[in-house]
N, C-alpha and C positions, 0 to 999 in steps of 0.2 A: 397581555400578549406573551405567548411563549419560545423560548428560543428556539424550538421548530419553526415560527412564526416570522420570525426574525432573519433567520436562513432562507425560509423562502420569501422575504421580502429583498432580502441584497442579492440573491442571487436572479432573483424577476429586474429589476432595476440596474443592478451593478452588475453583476458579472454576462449576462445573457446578452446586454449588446457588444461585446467585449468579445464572443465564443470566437468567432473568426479571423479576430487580430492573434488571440492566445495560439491559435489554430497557423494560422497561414505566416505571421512574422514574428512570433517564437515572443509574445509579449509575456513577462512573467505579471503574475496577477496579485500580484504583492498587498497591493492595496485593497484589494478584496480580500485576501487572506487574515490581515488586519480586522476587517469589519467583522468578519466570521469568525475571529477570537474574541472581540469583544461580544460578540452573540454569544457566548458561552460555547462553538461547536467541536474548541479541542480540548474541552473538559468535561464533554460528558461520561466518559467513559474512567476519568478519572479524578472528577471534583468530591464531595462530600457525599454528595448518591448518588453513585456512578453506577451508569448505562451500558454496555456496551453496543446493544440493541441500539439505545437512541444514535450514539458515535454514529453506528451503521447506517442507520434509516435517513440520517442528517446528510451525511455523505453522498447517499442515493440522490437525495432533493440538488446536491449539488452536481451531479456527475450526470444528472437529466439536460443538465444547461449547458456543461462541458466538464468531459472526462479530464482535461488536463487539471484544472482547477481539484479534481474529484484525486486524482493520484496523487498532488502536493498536499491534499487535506489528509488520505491516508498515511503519507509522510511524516507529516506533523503528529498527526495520532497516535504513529508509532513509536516516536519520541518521546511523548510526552507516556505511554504506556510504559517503557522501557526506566524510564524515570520511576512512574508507581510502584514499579513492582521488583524496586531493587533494595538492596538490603543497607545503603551506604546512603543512610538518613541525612548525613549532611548534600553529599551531593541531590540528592531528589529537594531536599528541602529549599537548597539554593536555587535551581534551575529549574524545577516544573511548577511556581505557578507564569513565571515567565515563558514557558512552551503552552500551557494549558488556557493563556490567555491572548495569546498568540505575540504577546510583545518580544519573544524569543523565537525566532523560527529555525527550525530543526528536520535533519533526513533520517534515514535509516541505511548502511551498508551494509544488508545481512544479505544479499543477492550472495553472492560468492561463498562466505562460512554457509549459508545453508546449501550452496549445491556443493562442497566440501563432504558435508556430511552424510550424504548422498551420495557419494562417491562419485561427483559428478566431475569437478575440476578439487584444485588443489588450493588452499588457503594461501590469498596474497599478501596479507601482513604478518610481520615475525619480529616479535621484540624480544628484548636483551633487559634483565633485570638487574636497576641498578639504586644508589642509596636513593630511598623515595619514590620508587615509578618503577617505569620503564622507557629505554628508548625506543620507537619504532620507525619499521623500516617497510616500503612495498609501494606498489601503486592499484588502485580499484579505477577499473573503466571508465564504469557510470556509476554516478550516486546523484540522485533526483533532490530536489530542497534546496538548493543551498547558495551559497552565499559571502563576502565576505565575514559577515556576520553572525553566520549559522554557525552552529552544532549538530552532530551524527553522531550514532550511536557505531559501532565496530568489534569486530572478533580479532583477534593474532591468536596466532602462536608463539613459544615461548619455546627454542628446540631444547631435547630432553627431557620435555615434560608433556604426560599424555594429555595437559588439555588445554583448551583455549580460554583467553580472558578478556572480555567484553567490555571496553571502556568508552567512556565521552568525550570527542575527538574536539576543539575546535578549528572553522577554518582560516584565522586568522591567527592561529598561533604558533610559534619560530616551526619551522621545520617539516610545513602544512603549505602545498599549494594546490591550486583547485586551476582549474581553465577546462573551456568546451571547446572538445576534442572532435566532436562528432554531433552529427543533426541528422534526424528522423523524418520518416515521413507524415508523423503522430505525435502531439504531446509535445512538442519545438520548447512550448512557455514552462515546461516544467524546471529550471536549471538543471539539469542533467548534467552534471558535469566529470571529468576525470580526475582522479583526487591520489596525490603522490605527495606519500611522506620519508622523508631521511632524517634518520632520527632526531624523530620528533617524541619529546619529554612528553608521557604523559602520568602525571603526578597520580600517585596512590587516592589522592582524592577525588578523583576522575573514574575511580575504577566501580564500573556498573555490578558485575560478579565475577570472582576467580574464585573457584575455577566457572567457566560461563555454562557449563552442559547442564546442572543441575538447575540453573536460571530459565536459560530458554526449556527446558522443556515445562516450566509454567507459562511463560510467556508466547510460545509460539501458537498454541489455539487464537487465543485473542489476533496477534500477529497477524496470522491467515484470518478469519472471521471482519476481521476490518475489510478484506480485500474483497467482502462481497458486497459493498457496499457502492463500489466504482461499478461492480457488473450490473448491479441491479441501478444505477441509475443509466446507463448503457440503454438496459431494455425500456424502461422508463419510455426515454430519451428518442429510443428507436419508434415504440408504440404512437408518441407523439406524432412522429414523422408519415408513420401509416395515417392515421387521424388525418392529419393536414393534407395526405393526396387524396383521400380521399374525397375531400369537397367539391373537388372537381373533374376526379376520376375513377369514382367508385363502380359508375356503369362495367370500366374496363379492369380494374384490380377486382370485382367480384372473383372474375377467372385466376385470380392465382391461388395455388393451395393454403399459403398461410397468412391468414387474417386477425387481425389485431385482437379480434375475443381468445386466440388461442394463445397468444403470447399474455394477456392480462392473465391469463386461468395461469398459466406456466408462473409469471412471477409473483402471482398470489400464493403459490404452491413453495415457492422459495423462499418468499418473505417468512412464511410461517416458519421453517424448516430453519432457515437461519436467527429466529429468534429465537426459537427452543435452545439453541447447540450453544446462545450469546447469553442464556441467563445462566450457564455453567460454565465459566471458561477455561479453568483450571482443570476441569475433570480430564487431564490427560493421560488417558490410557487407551492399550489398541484400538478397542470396542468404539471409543468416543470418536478416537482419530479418523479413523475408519470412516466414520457417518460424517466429518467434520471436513475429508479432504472430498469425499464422493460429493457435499451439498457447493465445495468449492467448483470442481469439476463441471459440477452439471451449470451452475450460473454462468461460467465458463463459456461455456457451450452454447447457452440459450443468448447468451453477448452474441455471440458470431452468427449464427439464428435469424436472430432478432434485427438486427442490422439490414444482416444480406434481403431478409424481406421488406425490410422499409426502403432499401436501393430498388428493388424491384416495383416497387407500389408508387416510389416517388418518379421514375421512370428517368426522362432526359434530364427533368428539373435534376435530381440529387446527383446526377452526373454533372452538370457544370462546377466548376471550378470554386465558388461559392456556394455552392448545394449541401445543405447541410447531410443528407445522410450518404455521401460519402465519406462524409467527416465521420459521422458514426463509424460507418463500418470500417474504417482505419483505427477508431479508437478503439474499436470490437477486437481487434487483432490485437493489441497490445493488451489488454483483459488475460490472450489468450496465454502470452508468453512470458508476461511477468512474471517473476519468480515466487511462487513452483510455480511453472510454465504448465498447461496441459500436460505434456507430456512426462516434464519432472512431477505433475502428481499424480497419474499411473502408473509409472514406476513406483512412488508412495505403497501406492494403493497393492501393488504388486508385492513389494517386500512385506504389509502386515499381512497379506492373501498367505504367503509365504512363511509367517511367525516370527518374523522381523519388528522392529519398531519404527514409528515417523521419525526419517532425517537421520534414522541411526543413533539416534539421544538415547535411547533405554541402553545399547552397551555403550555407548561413551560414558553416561552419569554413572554407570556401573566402575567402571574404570575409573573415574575421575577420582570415585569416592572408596575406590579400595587403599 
């Protein structure tokens, strides 16, 4: 048996009668998350023959059954990615086979540093360097994962100095609080939580990349390319929903224009498209970025799609309150806005249109490294 095999055997059994407690009373799915580490599903992309393809396509199998489950798995992944591909051997060596096995669970707070860089908003942690670390100071809204327990990955600034430094935060350590501050109409079970540090020590051995610009711009292909692995279980997830009204009301969904052959042909066309773009993922330059944020975009798009047509096919059923493709098409919106949002990655797409770089990394690494 294979651990694609595995994945969809916990998530048919454990996680899929679960979808609507995750959904409706904000269950975190912990103990799923667990089984799906010991499946191997947050090490594929970064065990001894790492996949990034597989991460994704694992993902997808999970986010067919519930997107919430699907955005704490890209959570983890990005963790445990953030871990591989950093230079600071002892920290990765400590801490990612405990992320990549899921006995360590872990977030990502790059929402904020990447719309930073973007010149979207302004970076909310700022630390002060002092013998051994740094102290840091700031508070992040949301950050998804987490935990007493947990670990996240994070950017500051450092004022005076042109560039940011990405280190490994935990949430139980002095000077580190976490509480939900806020609840959604989507994703409730994810721990979303608000995360406010006063100077909190975070030791040189914690430290991911400084300067961190010439880091993520290896890391952010993969980064994003993980993210289309929620969209595409999304469509999945939605195509099901068509299938299922169908049994009983295919006479009357004949009449509406989009039919579940065309969304299969649509994510057949993306599966490909994102496995090409996953067996390179370093290749970060315009050209790649370019093809990497548009196949983002377009999954994107075909979530909100895909959805809205399974709400129309599934008719009053997906409208009650328990109907599952309401719940899709709530989870379709979040697909849309997560960071880069739609609309922060056509702006992307507009600055390389423009001769610009993604996120604005090519003049910061530039900078960073003069």
């Amino acid at each position: 048996m294979t651990a694609r095999d595995d994945v969809g055997r916990i998530v048919a059994a454990d996680l899929a009668p679960l979808a609507d407690e995750i959904d409706r009373q904000g269950l975190y799915p912990e103990t799923v998350l667990r089984q799906l580490g010991e499946a191997g599903l947050f090490a594929a992309h970064v065990g001894p023959h790492p996949s990034l393809w597989a991460a994704i396509s694992n993902m997808a199998v999970v986010g067919q059954a519930c997107l919430s489950t699907a955005f704490v798995t890209w959570c983890q992944d990005s963790c445990g990615w953030y871990l591989a591909n950093s230079d600071n051997t002892g920290l990765r060596d400590s801490l990612l086979p405990g992320v990549a096995s899921g006995r360590q669970l872990g977030g990502t707070a790059l929402s904020n540093p990447m719309k930073a860089y973007a010149n979207i908003e302004a970076v909310r942690l700022s630390g002060e360097r002092v013998t051994g670390g740094y102290v840091v100071t700031g508070t992040l809204p949301w950050v998804s994962n987490l935990g007493p327990d947990h670990i996240f990955g994070a950017i500051f600034t450092v004022p005076g100095r042109n560039h940011g430094v990405m280190a490994m935060v935990q949430c139980d350590q002095p000077g580190v609080k976490i509480a939900q501050r806020s609840h959604f109409c989507a994703l409730e079970g994810t721990r979303t939580m608000s995360v406010m540090l006063k100077r909190a020590f975070i030791p040189d051995s914690h430290i991911l990349a400084d300067p961190a610009e010439p880091y993520l711009v290896r890391v952010m292909p993969g980064f994003i390319l993980l993210q289309a692995g929620m969209a595409l279980g999304v469509i999945r997830g939605a195509i099901d929903a068509m299938h299922e009204a169908g049994t009983t009301h295919r006479h009357i969904n004949a009449f509406l224009p989009e039919q579940p052959q065309l969304f299969e042909e649509t994510l057949e066309t993306l599966e490909q498209t994102v496995k090409e773009l996953a067996a390179t993922p370093y290749e970060n330059n315009p050209d790649f970025m370019r093809r990497l944020l548009e196949a983002r975009l377009d999954a994107a798009e075909a979530s909100l799609r895909a959805a809205n047509a399974a709400m129309l096919h599934a008719g009053t059923r997906g409208f009650l309150i328990h109907g599952s493709a309401q719940r899709r098409l709530r989870e379709a919106y979040f697909v849309a806005i997560v960071t880069p949002s739609i609309k922060h990655l056509r702006k992307e797409l507009a600055d390389i249109a423009a001769g610009g770089g993604c996120m604005s990394l090519w003049k910061s690494t530039a900078s960073a490294q003069a």
